[in-house]
N, C-alpha and C positions, 0 to 999 in steps of 0.2 A: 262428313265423317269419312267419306271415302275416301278423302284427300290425302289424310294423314294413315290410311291402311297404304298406299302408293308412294306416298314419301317413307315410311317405316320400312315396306318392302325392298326400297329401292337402296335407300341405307345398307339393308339387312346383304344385297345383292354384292355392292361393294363389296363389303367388311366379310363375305363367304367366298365370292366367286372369283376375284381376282388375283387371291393368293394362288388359289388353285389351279388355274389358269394357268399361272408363271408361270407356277412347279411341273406345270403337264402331268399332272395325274387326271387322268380323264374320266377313269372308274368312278372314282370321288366325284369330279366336278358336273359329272351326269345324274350320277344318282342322287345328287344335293339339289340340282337343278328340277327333277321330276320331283322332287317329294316339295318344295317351293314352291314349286307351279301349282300343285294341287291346294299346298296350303295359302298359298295366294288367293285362287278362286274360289275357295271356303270364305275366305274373311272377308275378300271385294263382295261377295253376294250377299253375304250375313248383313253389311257396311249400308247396303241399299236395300234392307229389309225385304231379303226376298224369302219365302221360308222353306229349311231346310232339311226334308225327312231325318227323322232317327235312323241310322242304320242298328238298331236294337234288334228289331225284328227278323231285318234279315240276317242278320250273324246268329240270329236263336234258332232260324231255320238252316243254317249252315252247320253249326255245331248236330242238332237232332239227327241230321242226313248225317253225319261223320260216325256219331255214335250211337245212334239207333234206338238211342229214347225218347 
């Protein structure tokens, strides 16, 4: 399964990163590259059954600390 998360990503890399690239917009091509990477290594890990906390929890403790209920 993991094969086809690597080939899809890699696709995905193409078809985002090389226009961007050309064009030299680096803002874009950086910030498309980190949000990738991360959702890369979500899928690769999920891909090989590794299991993967909720962040439910901690966004409920994030939000309480913001707003104080």
């Amino acid at each position: 399964m993991f094969i086809f998360v690597i080939i899809g990503y890699a696709l995905l890399g193409i078809y985002e990163f090389v226009p961007l690239y050309k064009q030299k917009k680096w803002k874009e091509f950086y910030v498309n590259l980190v949000l990738t990477l991360i959702s890369f290594i979500m899928a690769f890990l999920i891909s090989i059954n590794v299991k993967i906390p909720s962040p439910a929890k901690l966004i409920g403790k994030v939000i309480t600390l913001l707003t104080g209920k």
